[in-house]
Residue, then its C-alpha position, 0 to 999 in steps of 0.5 A: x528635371x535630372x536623375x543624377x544616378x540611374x541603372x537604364x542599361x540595365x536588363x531591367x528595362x530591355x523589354x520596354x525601355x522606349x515606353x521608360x523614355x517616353x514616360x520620363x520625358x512626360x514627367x519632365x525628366x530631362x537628363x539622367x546620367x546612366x551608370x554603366x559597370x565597366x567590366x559588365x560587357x552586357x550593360x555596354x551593349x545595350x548603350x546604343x539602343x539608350x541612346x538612339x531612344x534618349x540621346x540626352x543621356x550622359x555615362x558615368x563607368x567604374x568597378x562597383x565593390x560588389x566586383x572588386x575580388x575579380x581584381x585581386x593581385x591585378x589592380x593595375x588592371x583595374x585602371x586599365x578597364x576603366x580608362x577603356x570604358x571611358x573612352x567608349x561611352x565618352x562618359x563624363x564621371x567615374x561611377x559608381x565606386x567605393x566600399x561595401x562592408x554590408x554584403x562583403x562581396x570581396x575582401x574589404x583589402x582588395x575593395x580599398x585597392x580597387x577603389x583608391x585606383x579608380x579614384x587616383x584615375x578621376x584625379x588624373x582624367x579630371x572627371x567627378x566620381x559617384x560614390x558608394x559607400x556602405x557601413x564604410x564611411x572612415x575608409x571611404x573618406x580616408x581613400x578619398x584624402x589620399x588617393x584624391x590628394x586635395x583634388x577629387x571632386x563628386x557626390x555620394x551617391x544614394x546618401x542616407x546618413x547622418x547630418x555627421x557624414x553628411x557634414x564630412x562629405x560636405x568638407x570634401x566638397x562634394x553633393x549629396x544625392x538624395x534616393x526615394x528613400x526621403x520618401x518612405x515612412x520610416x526615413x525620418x531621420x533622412x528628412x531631418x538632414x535633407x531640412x539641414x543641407x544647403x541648396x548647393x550641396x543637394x543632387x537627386x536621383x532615382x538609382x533605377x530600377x531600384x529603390x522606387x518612392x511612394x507610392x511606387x515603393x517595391x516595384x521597378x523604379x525608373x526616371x519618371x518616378x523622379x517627380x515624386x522624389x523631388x517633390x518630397x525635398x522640396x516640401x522638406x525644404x519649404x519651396x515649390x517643386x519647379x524651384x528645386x527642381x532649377x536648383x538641382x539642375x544646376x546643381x547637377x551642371x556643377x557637379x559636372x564642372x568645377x566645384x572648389x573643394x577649397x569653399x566647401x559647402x555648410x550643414x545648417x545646424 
């Protein structure tokens, strides 16, 4: 299995994060690709303790909304600390990046700023992006035609919209990351879009330490926990869970790669 979007690096994990490995690779989680803040220096030095105890483990790095007034009459040096924690971690993917309007941390001008910067560098470095969009989805999708000109490959990360959005991103090209909130009570509407989605379009992740499935939903969430998730779409989906779990693998090795965004993927309607 792989978590496709996982917090490891964070304080959340420092005083047992062997036992976190250990526990996920019982479970069968096999890869997980860590995000990493890149103006977070605290994240960056516990990089070597993740990968001394899970060397299997890939990066991804951005400037999350949430940090994006730092950057206020500054974005060109939004690119400039990217560029550089790419480089340090070797990551393989910008993330997460995009628009938040629900908490509103920075003005919403200085959010599409620092997004469109960051998506115009994963055009230039050729590298996938991890999105985050929240209450957001016009502006998101807008800076990603213009600031990814046609060439802006990715997922949408923790994707709990409609069949609607999931059809935009769907025309973009890009996978749709399912969280353990397919799993909550509530989350019928969610189901009904995962039952839609093709088989090439669909990533997993846990977003670690948060958003734990049933039955661990309110606790710390972690890799293992990736079983339960999974095993939730593909009981949507009518197939076994070992199955699933191949196809997201491959899934995520795409996702890794070269998609054409020119043969976009179909909801089934």
């Amino acid at each position: 299995m792989v978590d496709s979007h996982c917090h490891i690096a964070d304080a959340a994990f420092a005083d047992d994060f062997e036992a976190v490995v250990a526990r996920s690779r019982s479970a069968g989680v096999t890869r997980v690709m860590c995000i990493l803040s890149s103006d977070t220096e605290e994240e960056f030095a516990r990089v070597p303790i993740v990968q001394a105890a899970w060397p299997e483990v890939c990066y991804a790095t951005a400037v999350h909304p949430h940090r994006a007034a730092a950057y206020a009459g500054r974005i060109p040096d939004v690119q400039r600390v990217v560029r550089a924690a790419v480089a340090r971690v070797k990551a393989v993917a910008l993330g997460e990046m995009g628009l938040e309007y629900h908490y509103d941390k920075a003005p919403r001008d200085v959010q599409h700023e620092v997004f469109a910067a960051q998506v115009a560098l994963a055009v230039e470095l050729d590298l996938p992006v991890a999105i985050h969009t929240r209450e957001a989805t016009d502006d998101t999708h807008a800076i990603l035609r213009d600031a990814g000109q046609g060439r802006v490959r990715g997922v949408m990360h923790c994707f709990t919209g409609t069949l609607d959005e999931a059809t935009r991103a769907l025309d973009l090209g890009f996978y749709l990351s399912i969280p353990g909130i397919v799993t909550f009570p509530k989350a019928g509407a969610l189901r009904d879009v995962v039952r839609a989605l093709p088989d090439e379009c669909l990533l997993v992740e846990t977003d670690a330490p948060y958003l734990a499935p049933v039955p661990f939903r309110g606790k710390r969430n972690e890799p293992a926990y990736l079983t339960q998730t999974i095993a939730a779409i593909a009981d949507l989906r009518g197939v076994t869970a070992g199955a699933m779990a191949d196809r997201l693998r491959a899934n995520f090795d795409a996702y890794l790669g070269r998609r054409r965004v020119d043969t976009p993927a179909k909801a089934v309607v």
